[in-house]
C-alpha positions as CSV (number, residue, x, y, z in Angstrom):
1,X,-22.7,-1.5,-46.3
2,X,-22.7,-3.3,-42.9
3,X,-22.7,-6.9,-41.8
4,X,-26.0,-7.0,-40.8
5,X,-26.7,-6.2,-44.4
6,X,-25.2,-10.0,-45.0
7,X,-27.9,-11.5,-43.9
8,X,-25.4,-13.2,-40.7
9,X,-27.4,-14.4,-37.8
10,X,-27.0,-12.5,-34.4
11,X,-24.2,-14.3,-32.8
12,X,-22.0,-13.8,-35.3
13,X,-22.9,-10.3,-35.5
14,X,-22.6,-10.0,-32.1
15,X,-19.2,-11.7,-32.1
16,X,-17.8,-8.9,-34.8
17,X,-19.4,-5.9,-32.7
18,X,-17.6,-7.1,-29.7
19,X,-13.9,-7.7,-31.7
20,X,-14.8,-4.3,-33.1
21,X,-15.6,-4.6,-37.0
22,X,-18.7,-3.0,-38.3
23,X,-18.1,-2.6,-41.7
24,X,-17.0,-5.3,-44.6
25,X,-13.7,-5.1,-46.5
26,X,-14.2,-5.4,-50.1
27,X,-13.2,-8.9,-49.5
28,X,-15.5,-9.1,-47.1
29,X,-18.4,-8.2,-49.4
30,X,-18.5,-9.4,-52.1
31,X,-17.0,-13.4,-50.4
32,X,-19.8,-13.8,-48.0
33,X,-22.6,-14.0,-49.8
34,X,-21.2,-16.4,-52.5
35,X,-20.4,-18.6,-49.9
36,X,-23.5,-18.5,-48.0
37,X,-25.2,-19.3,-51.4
38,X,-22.8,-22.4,-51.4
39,X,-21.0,-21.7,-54.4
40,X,-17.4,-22.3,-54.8
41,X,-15.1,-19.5,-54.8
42,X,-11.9,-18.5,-56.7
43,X,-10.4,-14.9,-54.8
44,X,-7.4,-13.2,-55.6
45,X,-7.1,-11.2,-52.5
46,X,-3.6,-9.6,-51.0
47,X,-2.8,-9.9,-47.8
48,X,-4.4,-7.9,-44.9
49,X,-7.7,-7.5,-46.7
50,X,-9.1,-9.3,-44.3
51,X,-9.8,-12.6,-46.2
52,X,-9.8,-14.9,-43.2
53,X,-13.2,-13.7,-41.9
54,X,-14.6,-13.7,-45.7
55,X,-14.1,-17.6,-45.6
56,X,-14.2,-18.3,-41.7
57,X,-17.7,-15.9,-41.0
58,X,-19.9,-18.0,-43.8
59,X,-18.8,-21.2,-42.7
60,X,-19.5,-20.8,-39.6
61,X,-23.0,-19.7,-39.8
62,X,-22.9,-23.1,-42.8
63,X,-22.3,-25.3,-40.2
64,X,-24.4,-23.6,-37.4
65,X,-27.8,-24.0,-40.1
66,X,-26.9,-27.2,-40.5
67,X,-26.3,-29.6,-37.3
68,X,-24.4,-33.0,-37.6
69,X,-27.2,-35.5,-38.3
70,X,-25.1,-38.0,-35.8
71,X,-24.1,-36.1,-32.8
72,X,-22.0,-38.7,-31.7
73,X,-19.9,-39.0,-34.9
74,X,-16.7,-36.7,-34.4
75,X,-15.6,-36.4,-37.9
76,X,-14.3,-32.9,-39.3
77,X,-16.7,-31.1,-41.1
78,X,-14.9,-28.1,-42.3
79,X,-10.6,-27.9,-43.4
80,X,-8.4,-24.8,-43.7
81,X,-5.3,-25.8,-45.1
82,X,-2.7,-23.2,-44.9
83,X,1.5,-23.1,-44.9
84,X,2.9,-21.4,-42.3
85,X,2.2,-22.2,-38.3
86,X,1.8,-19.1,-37.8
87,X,-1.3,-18.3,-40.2
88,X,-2.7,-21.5,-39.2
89,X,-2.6,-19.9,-35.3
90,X,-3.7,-16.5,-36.4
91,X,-6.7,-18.2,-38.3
92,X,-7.9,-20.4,-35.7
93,X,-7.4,-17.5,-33.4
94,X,-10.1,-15.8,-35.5
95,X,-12.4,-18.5,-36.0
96,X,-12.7,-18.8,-32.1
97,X,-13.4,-14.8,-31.7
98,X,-15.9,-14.9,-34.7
99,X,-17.3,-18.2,-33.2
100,X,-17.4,-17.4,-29.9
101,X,-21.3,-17.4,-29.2
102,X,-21.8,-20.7,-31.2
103,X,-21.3,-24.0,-29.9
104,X,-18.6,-25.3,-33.2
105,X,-15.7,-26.9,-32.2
106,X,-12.3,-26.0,-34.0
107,X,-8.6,-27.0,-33.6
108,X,-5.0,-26.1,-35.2
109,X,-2.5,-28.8,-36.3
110,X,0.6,-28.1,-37.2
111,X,4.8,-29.5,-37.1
112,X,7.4,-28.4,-34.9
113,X,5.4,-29.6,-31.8
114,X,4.4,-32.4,-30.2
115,X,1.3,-34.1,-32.1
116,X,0.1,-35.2,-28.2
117,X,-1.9,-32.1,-27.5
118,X,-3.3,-32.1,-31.1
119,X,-4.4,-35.7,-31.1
120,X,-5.8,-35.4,-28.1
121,X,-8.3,-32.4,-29.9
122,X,-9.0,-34.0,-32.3
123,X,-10.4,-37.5,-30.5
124,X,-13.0,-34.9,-28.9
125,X,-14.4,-33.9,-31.9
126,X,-13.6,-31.2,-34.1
127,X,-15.9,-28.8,-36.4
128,X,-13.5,-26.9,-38.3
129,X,-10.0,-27.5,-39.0
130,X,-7.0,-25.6,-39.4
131,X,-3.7,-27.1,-40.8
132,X,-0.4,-27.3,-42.4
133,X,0.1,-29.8,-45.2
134,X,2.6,-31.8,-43.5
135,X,1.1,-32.6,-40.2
136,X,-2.1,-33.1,-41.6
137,X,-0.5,-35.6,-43.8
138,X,1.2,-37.2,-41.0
139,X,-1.5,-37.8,-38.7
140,X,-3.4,-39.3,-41.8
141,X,-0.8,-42.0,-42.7
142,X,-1.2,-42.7,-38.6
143,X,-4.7,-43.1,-39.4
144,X,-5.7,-40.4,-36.7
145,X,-7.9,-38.3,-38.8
146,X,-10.6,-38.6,-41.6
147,X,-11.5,-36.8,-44.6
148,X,-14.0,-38.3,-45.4
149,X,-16.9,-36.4,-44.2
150,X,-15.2,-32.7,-44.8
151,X,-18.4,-30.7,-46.4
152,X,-16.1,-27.2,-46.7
153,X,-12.5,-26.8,-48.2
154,X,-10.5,-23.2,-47.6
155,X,-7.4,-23.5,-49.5
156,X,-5.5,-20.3,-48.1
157,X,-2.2,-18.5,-49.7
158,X,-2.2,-21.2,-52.5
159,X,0.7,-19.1,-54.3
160,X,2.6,-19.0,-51.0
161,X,1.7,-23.1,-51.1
162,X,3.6,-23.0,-54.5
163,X,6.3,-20.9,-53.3
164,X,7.0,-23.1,-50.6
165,X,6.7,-26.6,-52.6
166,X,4.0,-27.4,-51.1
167,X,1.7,-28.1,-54.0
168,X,2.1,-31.9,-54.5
169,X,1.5,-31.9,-50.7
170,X,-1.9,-29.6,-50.9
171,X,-2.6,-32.5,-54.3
172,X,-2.4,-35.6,-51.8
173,X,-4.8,-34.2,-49.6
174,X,-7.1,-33.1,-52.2
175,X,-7.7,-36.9,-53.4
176,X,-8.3,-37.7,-49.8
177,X,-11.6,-35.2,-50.2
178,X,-15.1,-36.3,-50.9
179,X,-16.1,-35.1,-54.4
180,X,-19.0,-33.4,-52.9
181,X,-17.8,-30.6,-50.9
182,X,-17.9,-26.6,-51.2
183,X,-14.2,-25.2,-52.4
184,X,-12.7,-21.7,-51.3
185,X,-9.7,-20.8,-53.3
186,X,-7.5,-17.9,-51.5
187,X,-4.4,-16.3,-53.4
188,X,-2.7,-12.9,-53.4
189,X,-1.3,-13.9,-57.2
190,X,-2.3,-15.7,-59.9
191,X,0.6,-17.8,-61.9
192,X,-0.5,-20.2,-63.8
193,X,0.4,-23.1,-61.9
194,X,-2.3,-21.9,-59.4
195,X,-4.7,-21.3,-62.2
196,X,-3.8,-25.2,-62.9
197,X,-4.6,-25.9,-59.1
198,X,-7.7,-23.8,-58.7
199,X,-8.8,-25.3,-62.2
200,X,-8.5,-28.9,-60.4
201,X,-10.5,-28.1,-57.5
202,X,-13.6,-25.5,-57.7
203,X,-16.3,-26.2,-59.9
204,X,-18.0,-23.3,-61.9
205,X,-17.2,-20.9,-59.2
206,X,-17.7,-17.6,-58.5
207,X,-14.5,-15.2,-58.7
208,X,-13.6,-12.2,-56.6
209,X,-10.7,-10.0,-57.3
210,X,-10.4,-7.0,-54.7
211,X,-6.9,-5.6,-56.2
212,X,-5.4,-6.8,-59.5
213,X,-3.4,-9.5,-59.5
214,X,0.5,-8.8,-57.7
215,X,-0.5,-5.5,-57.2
216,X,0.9,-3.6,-53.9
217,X,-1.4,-1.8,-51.8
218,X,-2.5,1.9,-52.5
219,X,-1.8,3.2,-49.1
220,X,1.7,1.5,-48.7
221,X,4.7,4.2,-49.3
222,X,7.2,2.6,-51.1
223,X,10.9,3.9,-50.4
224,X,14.5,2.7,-51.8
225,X,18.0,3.2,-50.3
226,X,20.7,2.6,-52.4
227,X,23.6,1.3,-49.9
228,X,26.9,-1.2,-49.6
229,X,25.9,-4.4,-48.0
230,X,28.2,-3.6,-45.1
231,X,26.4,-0.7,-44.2
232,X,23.0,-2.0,-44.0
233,X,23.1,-2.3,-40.5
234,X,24.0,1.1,-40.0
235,X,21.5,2.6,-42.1
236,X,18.6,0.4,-40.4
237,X,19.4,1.7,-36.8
238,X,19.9,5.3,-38.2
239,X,16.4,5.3,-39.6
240,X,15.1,3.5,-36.8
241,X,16.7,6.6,-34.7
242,X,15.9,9.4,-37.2
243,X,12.4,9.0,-37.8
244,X,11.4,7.2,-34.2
245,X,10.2,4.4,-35.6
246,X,8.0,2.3,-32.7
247,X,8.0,-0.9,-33.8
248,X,8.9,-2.2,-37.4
249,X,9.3,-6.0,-39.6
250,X,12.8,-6.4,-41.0
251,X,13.0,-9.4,-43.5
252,X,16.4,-11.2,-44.3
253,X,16.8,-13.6,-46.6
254,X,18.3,-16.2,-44.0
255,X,18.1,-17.6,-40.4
256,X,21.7,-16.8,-39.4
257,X,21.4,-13.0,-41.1
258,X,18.3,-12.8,-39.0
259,X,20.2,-13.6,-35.8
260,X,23.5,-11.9,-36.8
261,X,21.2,-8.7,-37.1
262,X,19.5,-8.8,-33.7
263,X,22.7,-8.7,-32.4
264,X,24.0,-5.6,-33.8
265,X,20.7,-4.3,-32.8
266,X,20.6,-5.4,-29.2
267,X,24.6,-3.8,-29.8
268,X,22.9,-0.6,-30.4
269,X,20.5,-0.2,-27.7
270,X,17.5,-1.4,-30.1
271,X,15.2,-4.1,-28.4
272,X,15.0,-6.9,-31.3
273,X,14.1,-10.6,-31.5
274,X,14.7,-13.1,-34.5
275,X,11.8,-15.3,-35.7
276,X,12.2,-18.1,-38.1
277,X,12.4,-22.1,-39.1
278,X,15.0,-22.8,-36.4
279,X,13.3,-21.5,-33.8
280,X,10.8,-23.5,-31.4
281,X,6.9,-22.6,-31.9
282,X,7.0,-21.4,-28.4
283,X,10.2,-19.5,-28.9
284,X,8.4,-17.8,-32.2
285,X,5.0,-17.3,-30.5
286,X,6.5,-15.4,-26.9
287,X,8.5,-13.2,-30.0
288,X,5.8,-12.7,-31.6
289,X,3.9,-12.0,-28.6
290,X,6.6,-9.2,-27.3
291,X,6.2,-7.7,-30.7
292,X,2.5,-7.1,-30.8
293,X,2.8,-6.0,-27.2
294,X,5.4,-3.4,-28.5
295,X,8.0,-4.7,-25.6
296,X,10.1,-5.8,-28.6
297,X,10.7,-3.1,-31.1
298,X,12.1,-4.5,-34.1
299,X,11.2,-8.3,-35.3
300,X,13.2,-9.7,-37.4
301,X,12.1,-12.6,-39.9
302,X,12.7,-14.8,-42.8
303,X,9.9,-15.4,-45.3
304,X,8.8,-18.5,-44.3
305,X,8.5,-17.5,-40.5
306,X,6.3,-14.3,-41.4
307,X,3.8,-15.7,-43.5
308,X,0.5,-15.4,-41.8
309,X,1.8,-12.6,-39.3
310,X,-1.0,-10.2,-38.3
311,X,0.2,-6.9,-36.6
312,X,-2.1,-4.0,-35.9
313,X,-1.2,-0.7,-36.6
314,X,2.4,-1.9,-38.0
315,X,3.7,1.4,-39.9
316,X,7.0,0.3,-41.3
317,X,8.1,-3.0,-42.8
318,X,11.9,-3.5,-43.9
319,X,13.6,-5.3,-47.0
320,X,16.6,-5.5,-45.7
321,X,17.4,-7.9,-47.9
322,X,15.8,-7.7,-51.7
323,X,13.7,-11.3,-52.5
324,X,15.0,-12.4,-55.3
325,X,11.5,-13.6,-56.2
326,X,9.4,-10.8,-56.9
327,X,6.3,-12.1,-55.5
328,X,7.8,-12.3,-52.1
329,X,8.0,-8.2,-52.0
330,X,4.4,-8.1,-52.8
331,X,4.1,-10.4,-49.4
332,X,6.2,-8.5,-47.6
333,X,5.2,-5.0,-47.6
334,X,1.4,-6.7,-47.4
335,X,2.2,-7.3,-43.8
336,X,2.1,-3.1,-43.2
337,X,-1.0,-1.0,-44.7
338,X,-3.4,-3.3,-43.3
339,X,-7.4,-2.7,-42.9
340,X,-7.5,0.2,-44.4
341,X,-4.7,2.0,-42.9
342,X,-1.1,3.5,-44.4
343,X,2.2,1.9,-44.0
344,X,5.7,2.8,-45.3
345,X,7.8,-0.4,-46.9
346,X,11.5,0.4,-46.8
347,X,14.1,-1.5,-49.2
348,X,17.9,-1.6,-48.9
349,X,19.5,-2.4,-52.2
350,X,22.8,-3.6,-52.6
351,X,24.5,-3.4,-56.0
352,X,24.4,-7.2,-56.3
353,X,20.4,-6.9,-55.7
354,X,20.0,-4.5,-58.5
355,X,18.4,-7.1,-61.0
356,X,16.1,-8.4,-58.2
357,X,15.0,-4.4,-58.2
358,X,14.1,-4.6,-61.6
359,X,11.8,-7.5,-61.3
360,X,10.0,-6.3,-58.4
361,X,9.6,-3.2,-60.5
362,X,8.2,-4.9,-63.8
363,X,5.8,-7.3,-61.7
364,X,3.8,-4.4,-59.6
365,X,4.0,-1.9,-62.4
366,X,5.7,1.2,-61.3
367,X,9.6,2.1,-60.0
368,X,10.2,2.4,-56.2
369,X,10.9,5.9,-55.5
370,X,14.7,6.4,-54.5
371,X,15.7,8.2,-51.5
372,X,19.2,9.3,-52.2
373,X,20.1,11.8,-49.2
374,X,20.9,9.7,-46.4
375,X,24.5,8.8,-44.6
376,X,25.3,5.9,-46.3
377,X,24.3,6.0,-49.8
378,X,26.0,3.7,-52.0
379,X,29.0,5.3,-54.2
380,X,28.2,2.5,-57.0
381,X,27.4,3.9,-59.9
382,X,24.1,2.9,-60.4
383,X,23.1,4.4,-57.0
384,X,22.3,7.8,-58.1
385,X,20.2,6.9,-60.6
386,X,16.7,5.4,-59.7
387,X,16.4,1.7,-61.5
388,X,13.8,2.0,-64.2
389,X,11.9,-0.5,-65.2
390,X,13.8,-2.4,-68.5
391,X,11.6,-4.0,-71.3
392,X,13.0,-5.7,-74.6
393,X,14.3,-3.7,-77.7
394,X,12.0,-4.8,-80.3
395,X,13.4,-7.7,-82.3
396,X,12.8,-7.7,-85.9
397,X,10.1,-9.6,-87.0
398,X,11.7,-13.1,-88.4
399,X,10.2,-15.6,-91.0
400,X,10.2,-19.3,-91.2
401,X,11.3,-21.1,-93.7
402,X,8.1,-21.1,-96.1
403,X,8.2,-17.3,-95.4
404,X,5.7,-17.0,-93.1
405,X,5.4,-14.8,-90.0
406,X,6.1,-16.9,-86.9
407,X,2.5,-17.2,-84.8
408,X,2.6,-14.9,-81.9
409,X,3.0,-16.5,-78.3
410,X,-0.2,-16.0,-75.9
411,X,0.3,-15.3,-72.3
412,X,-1.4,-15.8,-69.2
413,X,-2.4,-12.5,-67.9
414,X,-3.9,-13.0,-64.4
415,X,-7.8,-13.0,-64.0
416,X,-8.7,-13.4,-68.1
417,X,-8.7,-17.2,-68.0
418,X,-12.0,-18.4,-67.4
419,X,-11.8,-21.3,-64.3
């Protein structure tokens, strides 16, 4: 399978060859040609399956086939709405290297800057555009932009959208749609609150589902330390040391233990840099920057700051703090084992994370396997032992009152409900 077996036109194919891609990701696949048929589409895709060009290559070539019919009008014809800043850069980003031999206009809105530069985009005209909830709301209420002519929705990392309590947000600008559009629906899980979402905006669409739903990745190798939270630190530059790790993703749970650890990295001679809420865009793009250019060894993020973060050849990812919502882990090791390629995912457990262990362990399936010889294993008693994954002792069956057996419950499973 090849892209030219997508039936894309040449500058598009062109535009691929040049960024180096000559073969489809499952994603990839089976995504285009739904969307090229205008259908709507409901994908449960992880991240770093390469999902942005499976929404941003179709629409392009949409819009290309089909010029404005007022040239002078300079409404927005396609919207990718999408949580983090730094997703919304990192898609944009793509939809100007896929886009590069077609004349389609695109922007990226987002907070935490200046809405000067932005406005001043989008008064030129604007194709395609890529935003985050809030300042797309915020320059609607200004009366700035229109909705009102968008012909293609992308809603991306709707669980992440959930996660971040963004949903009623994503629900406002959803009424501000025209009824007649074509929907995309992007998520890495499938609660059923999204379900609920997806349910609200696609109509009879098609459904792609490369990996099951809050499954990790294959190729990812999946380690667990047992250690005391003070010695956390000391275990990451060891291993850092040890097995001369080039670059790697460390995720804390806050901003402060995000900066409190670059600085006992920096201590140890270990080139690090903190990204996260508090930090200025440009401040989070020059560390991002450093990172991909490998003049910064060890980034250090929280979960909202790393969303969206698209690293090459990134072989080791860090939970140096456990998420205490399972989900997130899936996220997190997702940024590592990307495009086909393997990554190891690291996770430092603390006694007081065991239970968040267990979850993580129930959701995708399998234990983590333990690695117990190292210099600062815990001495808790559970530290020796690898966590396994608890279920319920079977409770009696109980009858009501008329003596009958209670109904059984019916859960949502992922995929099986029809949308």
């Amino acid at each position: 399978m090849t892209f030219e077996s997508l039936n894309l036109i040449s500058p598009i194919l062109q535009a691929l060859k040049e960024e180096g891609y000559s073969v489809p990701t499952p994603i990839q696949h089976q995504a285009i040609p739904k969307v090229l048929g205008r259908r709507d589409l409901l994908a449960c895709a992880q991240t770093g399956t390469g999902k942005t060009a499976a929404f941003a290559v179709p629409i392009l070539q949409l819009l290309q086939g089909s010029p404005r019919q007022n040239k002078s009008s300079k409404s927005i014809r396609a919207l990718i709405l999408t949580p983090t800043r730094e997703l919304a850069i990192q898609i944009n980003d793509s939809i100007a290297a896929y886009g590069k031999h077609l004349p389609i206009r695109h922007t990226v809105i987002f907070g935490g800057v200046s809405q000067h530069g932005q406005v001043n985009a989008l008064s030129r005209g604007i194709d395609i555009l890529t935003a985050t909830p809030g300042r797309l709301l915020d320059l609607i209420q200004q009366g700035l932009l229109s909705l009102e002519q968008v012909e293609y929705f992308v809603l991306d990392e709707a669980d992440r959208m959930l996660d971040m309590g963004f949903i009623h947000d994503v629900r406002r600008v959803i009424r501000l749609l025209p009824r007649e559009r074509q929907s995309l629906f992007f998520s890495a899980t499938m609660p059923p609150e999204i379900v609920d979402l997806a349910e609200s905006i696609l109509r009879n669409p098609e459904q792609v589902a490369v990996t099951p739903p809050s499954s990790t990745v294959d190729r990812i190798d999946q380690q667990l330390y047992h250690v005391e939270k003070t010695q956390k630190k000391n275990l990451l530059i060891h291993l850092m040391r040890e097995m001369a790790i080039p670059t790697a993703l460390v995720f804390t749970r806050t901003k402060h233990g995000a900066d409190r650890l670059v600085k006992d990295l920096l201590k140890a001679g270990i080139s690090a840099e903190a990204i996260h809420g508090n930090k200025s865009q440009n401040a989070r793009q020059r560390a991002l920057s450093n990172f991909k250019a490998r003049t910064t060894r060890v980034l250090v993020a929280t979960d909202i700051a790393a969303r969206g973060i698209d690293i090459d050849e990134l072989s080791h990812v860090f939970n140096y703090e456990i998420p205490n919502i399972p989900e997130t882990y899936v996220h997190r090791i997702g940024r590592t084992g990307r495009a086909g390629l393997s990554g190891i995912a690291i996770s430092f457990c603390e006694p007081e994370e065991k239970a968040y262990i267990r979850d993580i362990q129930k959701l995708i399936g399998k234990p983590i396997p333990v690695v117990s010889e190292h210099p600062f294993a815990s001495m808790s008693a559970f530290a020796a032992q690898e966590i396994k994954q608890e279920r319920p002792a079977p409770q009696p069956v109980q009858q009501n009152r008329q003596g009958q057996k209670p109904k059984k419950q019916r859960y949502f499973t992922g995929m099986n409900r029809s949308v």
